[in-house]
C-alpha positions in Angstrom: 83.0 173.7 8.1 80.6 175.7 10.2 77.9 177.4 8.4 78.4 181.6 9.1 75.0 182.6 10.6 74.1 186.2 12.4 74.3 188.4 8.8 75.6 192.0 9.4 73.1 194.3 8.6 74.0 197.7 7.1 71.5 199.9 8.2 71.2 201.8 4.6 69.8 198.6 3.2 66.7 198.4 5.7 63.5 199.8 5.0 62.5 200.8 8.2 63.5 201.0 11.7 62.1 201.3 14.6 64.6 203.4 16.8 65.6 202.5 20.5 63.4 205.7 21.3 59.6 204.8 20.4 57.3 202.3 21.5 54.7 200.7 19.5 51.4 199.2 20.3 49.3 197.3 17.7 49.8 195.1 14.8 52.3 195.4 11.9 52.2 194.0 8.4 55.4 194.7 7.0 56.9 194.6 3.2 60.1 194.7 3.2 62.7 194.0 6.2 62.8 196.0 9.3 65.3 196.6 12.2 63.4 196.5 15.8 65.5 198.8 18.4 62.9 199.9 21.0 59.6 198.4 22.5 57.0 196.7 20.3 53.9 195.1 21.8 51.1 193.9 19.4 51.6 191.2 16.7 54.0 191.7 13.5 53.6 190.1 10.0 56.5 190.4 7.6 56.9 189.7 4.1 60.6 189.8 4.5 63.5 189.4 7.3 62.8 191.1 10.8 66.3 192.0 12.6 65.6 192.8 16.3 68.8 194.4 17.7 69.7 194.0 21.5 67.9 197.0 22.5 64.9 195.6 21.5 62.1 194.7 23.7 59.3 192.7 22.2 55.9 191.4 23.0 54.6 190.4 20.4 53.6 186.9 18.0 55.9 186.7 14.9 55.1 185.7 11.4 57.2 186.2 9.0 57.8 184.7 5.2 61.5 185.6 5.4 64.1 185.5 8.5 64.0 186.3 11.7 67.5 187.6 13.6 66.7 188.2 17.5 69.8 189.9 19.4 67.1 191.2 21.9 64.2 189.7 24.2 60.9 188.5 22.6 57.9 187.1 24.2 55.7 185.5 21.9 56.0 182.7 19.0 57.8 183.6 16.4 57.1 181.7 13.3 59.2 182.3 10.5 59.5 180.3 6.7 63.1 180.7 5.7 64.9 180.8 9.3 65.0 181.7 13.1 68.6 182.3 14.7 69.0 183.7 18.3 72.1 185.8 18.5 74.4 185.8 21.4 72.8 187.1 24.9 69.4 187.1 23.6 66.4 186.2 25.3 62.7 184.1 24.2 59.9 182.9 25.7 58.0 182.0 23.2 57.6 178.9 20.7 59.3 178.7 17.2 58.5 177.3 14.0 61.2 177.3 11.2 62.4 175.7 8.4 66.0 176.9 9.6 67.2 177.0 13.2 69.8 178.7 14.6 71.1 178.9 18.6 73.8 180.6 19.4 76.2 179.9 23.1 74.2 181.8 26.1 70.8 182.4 24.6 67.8 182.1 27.0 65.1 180.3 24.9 62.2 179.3 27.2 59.8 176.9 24.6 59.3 174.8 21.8 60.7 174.5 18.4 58.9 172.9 15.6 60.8 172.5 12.2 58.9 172.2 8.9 60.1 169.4 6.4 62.2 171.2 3.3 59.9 170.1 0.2 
């Protein structure tokens, strides 16, 4: 039986958001887990799962010790410890390193992916 993947996020649960709106220049070190909406160029370090919804427009190297959920466009690496899945429609160029990987049908991913060994 196929593992469900893409969670739903309920936008009362998330920290922060960045709304489709703003755009953001410079580095990040997040907390806790954050939904990306609009334009983000710099670098972003998370301490938990990064959600980046389809309006999202990234430019940026990823590092997070939690998950990373990309319904948008990223260009940069993305290297995330629990798990990397590219949703439906979405779009990287960038390389990944994961313990988890997930690709959806009709992604656009343009690199490498490295997997850690599970200890």
């Amino acid at each position: 039986m196929p593992e469900i993947h893409a969670k739903r996020i309920d936008e009362q649960h998330v920290d922060t958001i960045l709304e489709d709106d703003v755009a953001f220049w410079g580095e990040a070190t997040l907390t806790k887990n954050m939904i990306l909406k609009g334009k983000f160029y710099g670098s972003i370090n998370s301490d938990d799962d990064l959600y980046i919804n389809k309006t999202a427009e990234v430019e940026a190297n990823i590092t997070s010790l939690g998950s990373v959920f990309v319904h948008g466009k990223v260009k940069g690496d993305i290297d995330a410890l629990k798990r990397v899945e590219l949703i439906t429609d979405c779009t990287v160029d960038g390389n990944i390193v994961t313990d988890r990987f997930v690709i959806e049908s009709n992604c656009e991913f343009n690199g490498a992916c490295k997997m850690r060994k599970n200890v």
